[in-house]
N, C-alpha and C positions, 0 to 999 in steps of 0.2 A: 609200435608195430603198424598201428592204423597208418602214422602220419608219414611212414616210408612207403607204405604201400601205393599211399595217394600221388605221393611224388615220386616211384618207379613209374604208375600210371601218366603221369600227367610228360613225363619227359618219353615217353613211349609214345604219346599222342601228339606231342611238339615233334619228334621225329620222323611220323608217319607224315604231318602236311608239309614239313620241307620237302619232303619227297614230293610228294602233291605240287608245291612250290616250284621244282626245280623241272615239273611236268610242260612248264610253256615255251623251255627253249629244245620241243621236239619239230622237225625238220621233216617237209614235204618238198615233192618233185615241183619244179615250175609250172604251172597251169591247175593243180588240182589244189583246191580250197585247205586253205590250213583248219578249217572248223568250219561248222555248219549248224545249224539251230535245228533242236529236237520239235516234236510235234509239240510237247509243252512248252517251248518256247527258252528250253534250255540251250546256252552255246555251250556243242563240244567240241574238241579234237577230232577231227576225221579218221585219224589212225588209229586210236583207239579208243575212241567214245568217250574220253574222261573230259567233265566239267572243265572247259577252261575260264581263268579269267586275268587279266592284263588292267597295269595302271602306269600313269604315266602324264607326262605332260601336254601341253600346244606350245606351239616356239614359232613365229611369224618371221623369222630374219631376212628370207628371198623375198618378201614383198612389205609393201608399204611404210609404213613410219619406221619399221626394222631397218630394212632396205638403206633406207634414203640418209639415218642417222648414222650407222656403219659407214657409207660414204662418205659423208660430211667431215666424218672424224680420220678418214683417213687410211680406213681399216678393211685388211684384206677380208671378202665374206667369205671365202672359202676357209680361211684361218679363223675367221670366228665360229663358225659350224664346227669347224675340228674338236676348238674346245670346247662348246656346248654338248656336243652331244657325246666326247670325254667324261663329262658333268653327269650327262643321264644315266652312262654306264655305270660311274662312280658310284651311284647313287642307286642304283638296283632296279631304275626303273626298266619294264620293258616294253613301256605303249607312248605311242606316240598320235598325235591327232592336229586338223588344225583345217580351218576354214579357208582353203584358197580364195583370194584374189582373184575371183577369174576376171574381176574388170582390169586388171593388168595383163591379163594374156588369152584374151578375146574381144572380136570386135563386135560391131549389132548385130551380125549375122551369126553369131556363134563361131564363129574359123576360132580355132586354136592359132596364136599367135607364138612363134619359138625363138622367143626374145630371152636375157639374161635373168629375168626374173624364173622364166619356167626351167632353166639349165639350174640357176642354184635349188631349188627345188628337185629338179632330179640328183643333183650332188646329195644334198642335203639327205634324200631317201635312201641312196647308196649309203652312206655312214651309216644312218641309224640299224640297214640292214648287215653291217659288219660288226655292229653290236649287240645284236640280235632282239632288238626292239621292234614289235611291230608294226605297223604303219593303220591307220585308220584314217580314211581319206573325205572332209565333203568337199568337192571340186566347187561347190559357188557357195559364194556370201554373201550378194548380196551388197556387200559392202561399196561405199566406194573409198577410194585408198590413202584419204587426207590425214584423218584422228592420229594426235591432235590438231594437226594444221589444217587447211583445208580440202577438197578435193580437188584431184586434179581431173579434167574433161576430156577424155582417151578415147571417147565414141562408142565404149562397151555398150551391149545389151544390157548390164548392170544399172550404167551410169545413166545411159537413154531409158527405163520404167522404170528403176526402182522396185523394192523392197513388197510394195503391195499391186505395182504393177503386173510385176513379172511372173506371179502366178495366176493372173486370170487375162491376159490380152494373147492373143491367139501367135501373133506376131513374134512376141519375146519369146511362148514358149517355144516354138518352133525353132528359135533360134537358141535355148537352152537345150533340145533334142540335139540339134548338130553338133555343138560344144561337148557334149557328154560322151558324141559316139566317137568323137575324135579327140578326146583328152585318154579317152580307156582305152585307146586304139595304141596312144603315143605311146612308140619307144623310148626307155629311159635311156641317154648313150653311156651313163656310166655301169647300168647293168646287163644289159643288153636285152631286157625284160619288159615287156608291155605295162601298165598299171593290172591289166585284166590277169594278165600270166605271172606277175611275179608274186612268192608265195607270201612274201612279207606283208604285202597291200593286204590285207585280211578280210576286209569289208569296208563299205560305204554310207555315207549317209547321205543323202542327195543335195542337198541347201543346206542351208543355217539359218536359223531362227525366220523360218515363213511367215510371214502377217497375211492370213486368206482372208476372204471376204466371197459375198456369194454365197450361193446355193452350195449347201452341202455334196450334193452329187459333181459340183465344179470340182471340192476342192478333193475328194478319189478319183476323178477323170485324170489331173493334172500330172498326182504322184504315181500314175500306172501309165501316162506317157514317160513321165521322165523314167523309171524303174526300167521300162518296155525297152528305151534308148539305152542306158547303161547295158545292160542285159545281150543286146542286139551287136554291141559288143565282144563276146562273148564270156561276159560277166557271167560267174554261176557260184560265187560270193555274197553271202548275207548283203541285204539290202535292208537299210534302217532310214525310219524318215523320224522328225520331230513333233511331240505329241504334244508338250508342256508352253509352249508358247502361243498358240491359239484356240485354247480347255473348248470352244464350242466344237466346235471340227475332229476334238477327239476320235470319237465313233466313226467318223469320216476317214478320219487316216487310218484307224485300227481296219477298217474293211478294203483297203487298199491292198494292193500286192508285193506287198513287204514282208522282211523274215524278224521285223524287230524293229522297238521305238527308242528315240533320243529324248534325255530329260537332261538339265541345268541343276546348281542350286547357288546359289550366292546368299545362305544363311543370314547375314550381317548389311544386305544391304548392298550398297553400290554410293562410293563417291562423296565419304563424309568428309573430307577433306582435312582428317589427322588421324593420329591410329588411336584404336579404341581399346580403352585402358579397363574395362570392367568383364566381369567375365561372363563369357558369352555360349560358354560349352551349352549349356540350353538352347540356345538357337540350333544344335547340331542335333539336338536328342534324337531325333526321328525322320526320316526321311518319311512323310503320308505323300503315298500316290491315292490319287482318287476317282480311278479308271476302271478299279476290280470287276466294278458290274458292267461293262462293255464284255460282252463275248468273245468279240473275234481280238480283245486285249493279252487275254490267256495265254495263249500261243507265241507272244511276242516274246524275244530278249532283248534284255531290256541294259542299254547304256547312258550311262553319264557323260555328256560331250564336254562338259565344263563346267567347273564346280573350283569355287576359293572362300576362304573365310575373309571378304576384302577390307582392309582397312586393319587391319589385326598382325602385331607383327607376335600374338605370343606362338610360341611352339608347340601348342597343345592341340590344336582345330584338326590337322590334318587326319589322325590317327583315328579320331571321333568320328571323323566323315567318312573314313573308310569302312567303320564298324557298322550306322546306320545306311550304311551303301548295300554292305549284305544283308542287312536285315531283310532290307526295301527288296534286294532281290538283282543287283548291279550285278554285270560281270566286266563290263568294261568301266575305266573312269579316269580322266585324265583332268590334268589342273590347267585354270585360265592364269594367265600363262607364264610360264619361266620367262624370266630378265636374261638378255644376253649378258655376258663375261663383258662385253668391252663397254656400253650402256647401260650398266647396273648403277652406275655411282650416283644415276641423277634420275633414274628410275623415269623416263618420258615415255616409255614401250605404253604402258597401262599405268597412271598413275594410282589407280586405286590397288592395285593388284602389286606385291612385290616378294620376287623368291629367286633367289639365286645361291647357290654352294657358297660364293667368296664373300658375298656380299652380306647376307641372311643365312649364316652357316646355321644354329639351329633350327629354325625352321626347316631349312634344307634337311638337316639329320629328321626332322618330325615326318619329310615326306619319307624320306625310306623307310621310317618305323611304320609309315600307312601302307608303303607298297606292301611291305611282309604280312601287315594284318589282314590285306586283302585277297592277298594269294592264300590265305590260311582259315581265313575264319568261315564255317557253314552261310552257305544261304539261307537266309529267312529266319536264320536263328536270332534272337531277341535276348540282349542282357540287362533288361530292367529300364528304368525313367532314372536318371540323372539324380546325384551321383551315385547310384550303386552300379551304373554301368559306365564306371572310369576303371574298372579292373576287366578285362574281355582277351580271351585266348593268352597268348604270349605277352601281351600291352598292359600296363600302366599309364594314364595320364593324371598330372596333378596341377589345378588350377593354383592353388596355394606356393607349390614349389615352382611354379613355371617348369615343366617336367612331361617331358615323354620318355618312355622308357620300352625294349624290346628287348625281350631276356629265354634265351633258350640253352640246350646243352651246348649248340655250335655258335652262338651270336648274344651281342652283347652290343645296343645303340642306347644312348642316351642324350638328351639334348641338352645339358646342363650338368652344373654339380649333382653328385648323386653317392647317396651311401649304401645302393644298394648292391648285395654279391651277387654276383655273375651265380645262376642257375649249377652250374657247373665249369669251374674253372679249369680242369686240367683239358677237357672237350675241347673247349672253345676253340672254334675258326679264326672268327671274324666278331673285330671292336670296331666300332667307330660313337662320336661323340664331341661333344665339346665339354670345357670344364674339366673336371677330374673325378673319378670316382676309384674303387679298388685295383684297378687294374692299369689306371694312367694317371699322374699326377701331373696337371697341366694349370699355366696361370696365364696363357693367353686366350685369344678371343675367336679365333679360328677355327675351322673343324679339325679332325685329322683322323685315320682310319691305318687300322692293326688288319694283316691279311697271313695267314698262315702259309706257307710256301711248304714246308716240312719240318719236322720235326725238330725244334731249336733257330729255324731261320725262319723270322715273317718280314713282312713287307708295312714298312710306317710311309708313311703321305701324310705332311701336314702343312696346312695352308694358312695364307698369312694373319695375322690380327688386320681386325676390322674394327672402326670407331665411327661412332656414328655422331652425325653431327648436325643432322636437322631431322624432323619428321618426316620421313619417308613418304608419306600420301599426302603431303600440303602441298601446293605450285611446285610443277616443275618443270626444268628447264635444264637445256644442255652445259646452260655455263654454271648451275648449280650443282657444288658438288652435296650428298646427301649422306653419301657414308664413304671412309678412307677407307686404301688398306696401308698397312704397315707391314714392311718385311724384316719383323722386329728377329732375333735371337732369345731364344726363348729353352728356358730347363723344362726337358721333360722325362718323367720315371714310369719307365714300363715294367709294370709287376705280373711276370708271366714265367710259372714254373719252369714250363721247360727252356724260356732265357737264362736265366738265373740273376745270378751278380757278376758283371762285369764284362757282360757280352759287348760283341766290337759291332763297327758301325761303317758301313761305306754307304758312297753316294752311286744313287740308281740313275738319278737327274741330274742337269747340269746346273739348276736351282742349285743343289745342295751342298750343305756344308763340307770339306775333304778333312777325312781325318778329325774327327771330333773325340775328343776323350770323354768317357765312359768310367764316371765313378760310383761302384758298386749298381742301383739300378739308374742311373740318371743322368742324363749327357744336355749339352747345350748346343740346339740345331737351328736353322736360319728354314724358309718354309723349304719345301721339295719332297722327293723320294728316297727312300733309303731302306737298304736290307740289313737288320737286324739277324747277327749272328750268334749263338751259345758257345762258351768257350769248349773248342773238341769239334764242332762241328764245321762244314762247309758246304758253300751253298755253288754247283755246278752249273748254271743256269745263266744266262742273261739277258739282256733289260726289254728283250720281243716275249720271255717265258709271261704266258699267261695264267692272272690269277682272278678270284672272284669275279669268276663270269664270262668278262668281255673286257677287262683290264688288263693292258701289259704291265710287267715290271718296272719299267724305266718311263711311265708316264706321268706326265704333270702339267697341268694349267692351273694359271692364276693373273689377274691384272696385277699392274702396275698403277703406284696413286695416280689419280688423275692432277693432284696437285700435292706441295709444300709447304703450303702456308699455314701460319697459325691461324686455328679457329677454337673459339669457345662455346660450348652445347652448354645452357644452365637453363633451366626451366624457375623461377622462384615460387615461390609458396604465396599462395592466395591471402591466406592467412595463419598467425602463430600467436601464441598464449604469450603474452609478458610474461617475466618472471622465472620464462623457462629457456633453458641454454637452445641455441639452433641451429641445427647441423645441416651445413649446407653442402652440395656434390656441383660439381661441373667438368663434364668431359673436354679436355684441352689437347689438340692434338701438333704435332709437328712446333713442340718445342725445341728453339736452339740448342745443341750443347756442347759446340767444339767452336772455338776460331774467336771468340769473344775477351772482353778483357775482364768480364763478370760473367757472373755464371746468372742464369736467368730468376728474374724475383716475380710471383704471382703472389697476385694479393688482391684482399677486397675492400674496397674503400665504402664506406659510407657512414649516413647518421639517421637516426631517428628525429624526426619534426623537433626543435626544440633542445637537443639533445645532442651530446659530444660528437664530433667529426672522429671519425676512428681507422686505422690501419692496421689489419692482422693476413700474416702469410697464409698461403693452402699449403695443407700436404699432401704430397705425391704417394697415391695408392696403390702406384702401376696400371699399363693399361690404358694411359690418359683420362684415367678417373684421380682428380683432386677433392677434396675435403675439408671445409674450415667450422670450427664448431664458434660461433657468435656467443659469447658470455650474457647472460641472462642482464648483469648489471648493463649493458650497453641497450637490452631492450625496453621500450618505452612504452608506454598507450603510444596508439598515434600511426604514424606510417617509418617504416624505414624506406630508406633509399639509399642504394647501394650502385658499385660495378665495378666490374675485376679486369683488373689491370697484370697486364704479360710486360714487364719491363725487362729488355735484355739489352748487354751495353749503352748506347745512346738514345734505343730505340722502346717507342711504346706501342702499345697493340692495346686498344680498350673495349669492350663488351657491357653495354649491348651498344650495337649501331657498328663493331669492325672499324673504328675511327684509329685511324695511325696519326701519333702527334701526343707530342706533350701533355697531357691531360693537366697541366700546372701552367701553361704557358699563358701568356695574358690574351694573345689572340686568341686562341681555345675556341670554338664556336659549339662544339660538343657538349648537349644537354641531357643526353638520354642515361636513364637510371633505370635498375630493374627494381619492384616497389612490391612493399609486405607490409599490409595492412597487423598488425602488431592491436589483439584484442585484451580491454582490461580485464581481470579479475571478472567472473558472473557474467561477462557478457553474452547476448547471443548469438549465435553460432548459425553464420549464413547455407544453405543448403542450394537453393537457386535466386539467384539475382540477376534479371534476365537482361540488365545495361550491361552488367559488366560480363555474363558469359558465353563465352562463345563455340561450347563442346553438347550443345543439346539435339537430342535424335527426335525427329517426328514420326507418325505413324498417321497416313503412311509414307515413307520420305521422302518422295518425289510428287509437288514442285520445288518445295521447301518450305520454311518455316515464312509467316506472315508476323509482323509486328504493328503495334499502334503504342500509345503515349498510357503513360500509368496514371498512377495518381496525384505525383507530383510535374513538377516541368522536365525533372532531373529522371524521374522513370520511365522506363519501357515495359511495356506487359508484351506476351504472346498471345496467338490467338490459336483455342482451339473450336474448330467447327464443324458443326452439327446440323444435321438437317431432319432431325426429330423423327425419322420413322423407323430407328431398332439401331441395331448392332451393326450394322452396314458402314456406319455413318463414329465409330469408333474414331475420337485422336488423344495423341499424346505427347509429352515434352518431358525429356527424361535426365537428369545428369548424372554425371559417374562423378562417386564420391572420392576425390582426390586425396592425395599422400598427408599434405596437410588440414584437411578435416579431419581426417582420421587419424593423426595426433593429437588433435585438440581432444576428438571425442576419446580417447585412451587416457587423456590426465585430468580430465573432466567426466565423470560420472554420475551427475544433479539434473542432466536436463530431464525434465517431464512432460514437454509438449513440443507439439509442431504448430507452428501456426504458417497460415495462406493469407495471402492477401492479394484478391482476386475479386473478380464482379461478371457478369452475364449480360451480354445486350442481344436485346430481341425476344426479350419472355422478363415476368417478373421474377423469376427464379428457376436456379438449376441447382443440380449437384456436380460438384468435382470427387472425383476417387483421388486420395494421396495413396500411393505406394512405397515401402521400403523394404526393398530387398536386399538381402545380406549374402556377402560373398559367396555362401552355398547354395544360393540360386533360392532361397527361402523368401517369402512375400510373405508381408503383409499389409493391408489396409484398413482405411478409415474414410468416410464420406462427408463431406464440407458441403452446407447449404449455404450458395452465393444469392445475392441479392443484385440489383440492380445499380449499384454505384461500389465501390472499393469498399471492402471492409477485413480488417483482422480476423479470422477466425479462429480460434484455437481448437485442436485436438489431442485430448491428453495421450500419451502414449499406450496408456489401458485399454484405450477403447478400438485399436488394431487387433485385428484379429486374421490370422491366416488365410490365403487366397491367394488365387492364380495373378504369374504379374505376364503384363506384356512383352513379346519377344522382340528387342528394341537393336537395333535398329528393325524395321519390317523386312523379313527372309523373303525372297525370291525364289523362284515363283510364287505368284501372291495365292494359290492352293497351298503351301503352306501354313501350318497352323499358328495363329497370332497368338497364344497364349502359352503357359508354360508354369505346373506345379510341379517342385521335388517333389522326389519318392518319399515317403514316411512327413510329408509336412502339417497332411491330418492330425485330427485330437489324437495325442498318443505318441506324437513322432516326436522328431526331432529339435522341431522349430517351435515351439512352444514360448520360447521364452524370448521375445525381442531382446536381442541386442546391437545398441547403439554401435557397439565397438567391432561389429562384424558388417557393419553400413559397407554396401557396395553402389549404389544408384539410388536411386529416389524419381518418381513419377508420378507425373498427374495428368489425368485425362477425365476423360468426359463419359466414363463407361460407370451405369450405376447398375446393372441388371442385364439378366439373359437378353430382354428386350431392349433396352436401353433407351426406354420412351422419356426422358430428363423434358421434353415440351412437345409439342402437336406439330411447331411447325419450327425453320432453320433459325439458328442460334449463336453463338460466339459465348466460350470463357475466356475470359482476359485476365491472364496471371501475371502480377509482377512479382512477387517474389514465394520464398518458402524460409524457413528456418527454424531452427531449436530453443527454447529459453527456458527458462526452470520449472 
């Protein structure tokens, strides 16, 4: 009786904040403010006082690297904004934000310039205002409009002071006043609305990321001229300036004439240049602002102008962000930045950053499970330190399952396989997801979303399989493609009572399939739109009838591959146990399979040092995911060398190196092999070996890692340095424990040490911290005294003991906090008992103590290696 009680309460309480939820698409005259900050510094709704808040993305396409790429390719802007901001609707976002280029459309005097860049930008506002997103404006960046290429020289006030000029030279501001009073003056022509008057524009932030310098009182003179200029406009919409990019000036802005401040976060860093395989929900635990005690801070509300887990393709980050957003006290928050539909495939927009529906469908599913959590969850309310706060309102996130999940009486997202029941099944609205779970039984790779229309008829959209076929955040370029899509035919089983068995299917979109048969719950569709019907029922409506939101009927985006070629995605294994079978994966996509006189043969050729020349086929998993299991007798001590070969009638495709050609033939010039170190019996078990690897995070990460010679000819050590007066002076070099160490550590269960081999120059002696933290975010450590030339040190496994590990890569803003314990990891908790077989990272840095006085004066550890042996 208790436990229905709890769950009549808790779906009564899910239903009271959709309502709350559904609070931001309420509607004001043109000219008067859709929301206004309380004296505490709350944003509400003008109309009726209630708490608003909005999430949502930045999307740059009318100007610079957006701009100029779209051209290049060929591509109408105005058709790629259709489908983008199709995308945002889709997707439930309703904020929108983004740093204009005013060096694209002003000159050194400030004139607003009403060039093509500032027209797609008012197109671009009109859309998102037809799908009732709304608009948060900072008209300068600051910027100038090259990244990644170079800039180009347009004479702007931007491009002429720059970034730290242009807040204290008297000259730029003045010509920033004119720019402002006639950018919020400009009519939009496609709404007939001023930026000041139209109610979508909601508020402003005046710059982007200011670098001041100067007298404190310079830098509130500057922010209450520019405020005074927007204003003079006749601006009477929140005005927010940026607080977190120059921590001394705080107090300075805070007593400025503003209604609200702007903060960042980039949890993970910025610009590792591959995605980051370990987990990293710790970096999200907590949003600390560290302004409380400024006075006139109080009163401020408070926005997030941009915020990405960067480098990170799992689906779990966003949902998390969203939850330490309200704790911190956010009401607005939009992500750096969504990938256009038509330049998604090579991801050049922001290489670090990468989010797009077609391309990144679960992630894209994780940002709508953070929109819902944001619109839902209390301010300032607090659910614990990591991981007891992976369960918060309506949300689940699971590091383990790669797993977000939003679950209510009317909605059901999930971002992967999942076996969990819908809250309430006969309710339910709205599915969306990828994977399959009780309600959809799906074996492609694409999203796809369930919309209720009425009773027995909803609305399916499902977009295409995507494969992916490089690292997304390494180099990129336009002729690189980085992820496919496929517009494969795909079975899918919709299990929804009031369909039933054997409901009929038409096409909504001209994408979609005509006429698809319908066996019992499960029919075979091509991507598109289509309305699902009950048998007995019918659906009167057509393809303008809107649903969920801001969505019509009959809509649908999605690219087309940018290419056809076969390509092979295989990563190989560092190292593998002899003796043990080895299952290897490689994503292969745009196989032949029509018009040939053979049907296509993949296979992997290779031998271990010494050791027989071998040939065994893949099997096809679906998906463009193959699979070959290596027989344990074929593995040797030693190294294998291998590579998979796509032979179709006459022709060969080989990997690694994309070499077309005979791989038999006597001219052959083709020598590249993918190589796996193959460990005997007892051996030890490398952990960091700093020649060969190339995935290690510093702290702090920016300039980069420094290297010098180890202790052989053949080694490399890193260098971490110190300058011997406290904690200030904190570094470190971390790796993520990969797929194959952590099979060896699963069949192997004997080792009892770690040992360092490492030395200090510039003191006779220091300490190293080793860390090892295990996939629950649990640390612990052990302390190595180095000496003055290389030496082995061992640390028996015992002698670790639980402790805070560093938050790696270093989060952004650097007021974020560098450290990070689970909940329960104290004596008593959880983490008690090291194990080997939960290894997620490993870290060694130069941190011995609150102080951290390791010498008096600057230092250097130089590590070459780390590893495990009995």
């Amino acid at each position: 009786m208790f436990a229905r009680s709890v769950m009549l309460f808790f779906i009564l309480f899910i239903g009271l904040h959709q309502t709350a939820f559904s609070q931001r698409n309420v509607k004001t005259a043109p000219g008067k403010p859709l929301v206004y900050v309380d004296k505490k510094g709350i944003l509400r709704y003008t109309a009726d006082n209630k708490e608003a808040a909005f999430f949502g993305v930045n999307y740059t396409v009318p100007f610079a690297h957006g701009y100029r790429a779209h051209k290049a390719l060929g591509i109408d802007l105005k058709k790629a904004i259709d489908a983008d901001v199709y995308h945002f609707a889709r997707l439930g976002l309703d904020a929108f934000r983004v740093h204009v280029w005013d060096t694209e459309i002003a000159d050194a005097n400030g004139n607003l310039l009403l060039n093509e860049h500032l027209n797609l930008f008012d197109y671009l506002l009109a859309k998102l205002k037809e799908r009732n997103i709304r608009i948060f404006i900072t008209p300068i960046a600051f910027w100038g409009n090259g990244y990644p290429e170079k800039d180009e020289n347009n004479g702007s006030f931007s491009y002429i002071y720059g970034k730290r000029g242009a807040v204290v030279n008297d000259t730029a501001i003045r010509a920033q006043e004119n720019y402002l009073k006639q950018f919020f003056a400009h009519v939009n022509p496609y709404t007939g609305l001023s930026y000041t008057n139209d109610p979508d524009v909601i508020a402003t932030e005046i710059n982007n990321e200011p670098n001041h310098s100067g007298p404190l009182a310079g830098a509130t003179s500057y922010v209450n001229r520019l405020a005074a200029a927007i204003r003079s406009a006749g601006w009477k919409k929140p005005v927010f300036y940026n607080i977190s990019e120059s921590p001394y000036y705080a107090a300075a802005i805070a007593a400025a004439n503003i209604d609200g401040v702007s903060f960042q976060w980039y949890p993970t860093g910025l610009l590792a240049n591959h995605a980051l395989q370990n987990n990293v929900l710790p970096n999200v635990d907590n949003y600390a602002i560290p302004y409380d005690t400024i006075p006139a801070f109080k009163n401020k509300a408070r926005m997030i102008y941009e915020f990405d887990a960067a480098d990170v393709m799992q689906p779990i980050m966003y949902p998390a962000m969203a939850r330490s957003f309200r704790t911190a006290g956010f009401q607005w928050a939009t992500q750096f930045a969504y990938d256009p539909m038509y330049t998604a495939y090579c991801n050049t927009e922001y290489q670090t950053h990468y989010l797009n529906l077609a391309y990144t469908p679960a992630k894209a599913i994780s940002l709508l499970i953070a929109g819902k959590a944001f619109h839902t969850l209390p301010l300032y309310k607090s659910y614990g330190a990591y991981p007891a706060d992976t369960l918060f309102g309506a949300t689940r996130i699971s590091y383990h399952q790669q797993l977000s999940e939003w679950n209510t009486i009317n909605e059901f997202y999930y971002t992967g396989n999942t076996a969990t029941q819908p809250l309430n099944l006969p309710t339910l609205q709205h599915v969306a997801g990828t994977g399959s779970s009780p309600v959809v039984k799906y074996k492609g790779t694409g999203a796809y979303f369930l919309d209720k229309i009425s009773e027995g008829v909803w609305r399916l959209e499902l977009m295409p399989d995507v494969i992916a076929l490089r690292d997304p955040f390494g180099k990129s370029s336009p002729s690189t493609e980085l992820r496919r899509m496929e517009w494969n035919t795909q079975q899918v089983s919709v299990l929804l009572p009031d369909l039933g068995e054997g409901f009929s299917v038409s096409a909504a979109s001209r994408e979609s399939s005509t006429h698809p048969t319908v066996l019992q719950h499960t029919v075979a569709l091509t991507p598109g739109t289509y309305i699902l019907t009950a048998n007995g029922k019918t659906f009167n409506g057509d393809k303008n009838t809107t649903v969920a939101g801001a969505v019509k009927l009959g809509e649908f985006a999605a690219p087309q591959p940018f290419s056809n070629s076969v390509f092979v995605n295989h990563t190989p294994f560092r190292e593998a146990p002899a003796g043990q079978p080895l299952l290897l994966q490689a994503t292969i996509t745009s196989i032949p399979t029509s018009g040939l006189h053979h049907l296509p043969s993949i296979y992997i050729e290779g031998a271990c040092k010494g050791g027989p020349w071998f040939n065994i086929r893949f099997q096809d998993q679906g998906n463009g995911i193959y699979t070959v299991t290596l027989p344990d007798s074929l593995l040797q001590p030693g190294r294998l060398d291998y590579r998979i070969v796509v032979h179709h009638d006459t022709n060969f495709i080989v990997f690694p190196g994309n070499y077309k050609g005979d791989p038999y033939a006597w001219d052959n010039l083709n020598n590249e092999y993918y190589h796996t170190n193959i460990a005997a019996p007892g051996a030890t078990l490398s952990l960091i070996d700093v020649a060969s690897d190339n995935d290690l995070f510093l702290v702090p990460s920016w300039p980069g890692l420094s290297f010098t010679s180890g202790a052989t000819p053949a080694a490399l050590a890193v260098c971490l340095k110190g300058n011997g007066t406290g904690a200030d002076s904190v570094s470190a070099v971390s790796r993520v424990v990969a797929a194959d160490i952590k099979a060896r550590l699963s069949q192997h269960n004997n080792f009892s040490k770690v040992v360092i081999r490492a030395r200090v120059v510039g003191a006779q002696s220091a300490v190293a911290r080793v860390g090892l933290i295990s996939s629950d975010a649990v640390s612990f450590a052990a302390h190595a005294k180095l000496a003055a030339s290389f030496s082995d040190i061992e640390l028996p496994l015992s002698s670790f003991q639980p402790a805070p590990a560093l938050l790696l890569p270093r989060p952004y803003p650097g007021f974020m906090p560098w450290w990070f314990q689970a909940a329960n990891a104290e004596a008593g908790g959880m983490a008690q008992q090291l194990s080997l077989q939960s290894l997620d990272r490993v870290e060694v840095s130069n941190y011995t103590g609150a102080d951290n006085k390791t010498t008096s004066s600057p230092y250097t550890i130089e590590i070459e290696s780390l590893w495990l042996k009995k």
